[in-house]
C-alpha positions, 0 to 999 in steps of 0.5 A: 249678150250684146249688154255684156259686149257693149260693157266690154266695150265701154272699159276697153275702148278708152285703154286702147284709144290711149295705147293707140295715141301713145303709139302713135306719139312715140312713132313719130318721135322716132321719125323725127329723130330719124329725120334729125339724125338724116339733116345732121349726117347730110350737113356733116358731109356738107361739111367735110366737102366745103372743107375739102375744097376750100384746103385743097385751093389753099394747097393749090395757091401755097403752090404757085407761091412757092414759085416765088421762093425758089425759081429751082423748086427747091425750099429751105425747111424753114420756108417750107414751114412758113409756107405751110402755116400759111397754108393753115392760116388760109384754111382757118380764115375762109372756114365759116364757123358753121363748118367748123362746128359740124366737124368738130362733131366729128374730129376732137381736134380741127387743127390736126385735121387740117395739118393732116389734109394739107399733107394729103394733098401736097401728097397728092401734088407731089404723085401727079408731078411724077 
């Protein structure tokens, strides 16, 4: 009995070190794209807050600029174009290059993300004055 058992062993040890071995190799490539996708999730939203500050301080500086043009605080539309170009100008010079790729991992279009925050926080400027 105990012949017939170490036979069983010997064709059944060998498979089931490889299953175990090959399990354990897919455990960990799934912890590792675990881990990666975590990194990635985390230094997108790194991301979006670095871009967050640096438009909402771009924001805050077209605004005491905007003294400059008109002591009543009132623009023309084309000053108020300019403004705003430089404003994106701003964003786009003080954003590293890094950032910028990880959000395009999220956006198709880094342009209209920023023309769209500018506008949230001129809106946001605009509420807090009322």
């Amino acid at each position: 009995m105990n012949q017939i058992i170490d036979q069983i062993m010997a064709i059944i040890a060998p498979a089931l070190i490889t299953t175990i071995g090959i399990l354990v190799s897919w455990g960990l490539h799934e912890v590792r794209k675990f881990v990666k996708s975590k990194m990635d999730n985390d230094a997108i939203d790194l991301a979006f807050k670095q871009f967050d500050k640096i438009t909402n301080g771009a924001v805050l500086r077209a605004e005491q600029s905007m003294k400059v043009y008109g002591a009543d605080g009132k623009i023309t539309k084309e000053e108020a174009k300019q403004i705003k170009e430089n404003v994106i100008q701003d964003v786009k010079s003080q954003l590293p290059i890094t950032t910028e790729a990880l959000l395009k991992k999220v956006v198709n279009n880094i342009d209209s993300l920023i023309d769209t925050k500018i506008e949230t926080e001129v809106y946001k400027i605009k509420q807090n004055k009322k």
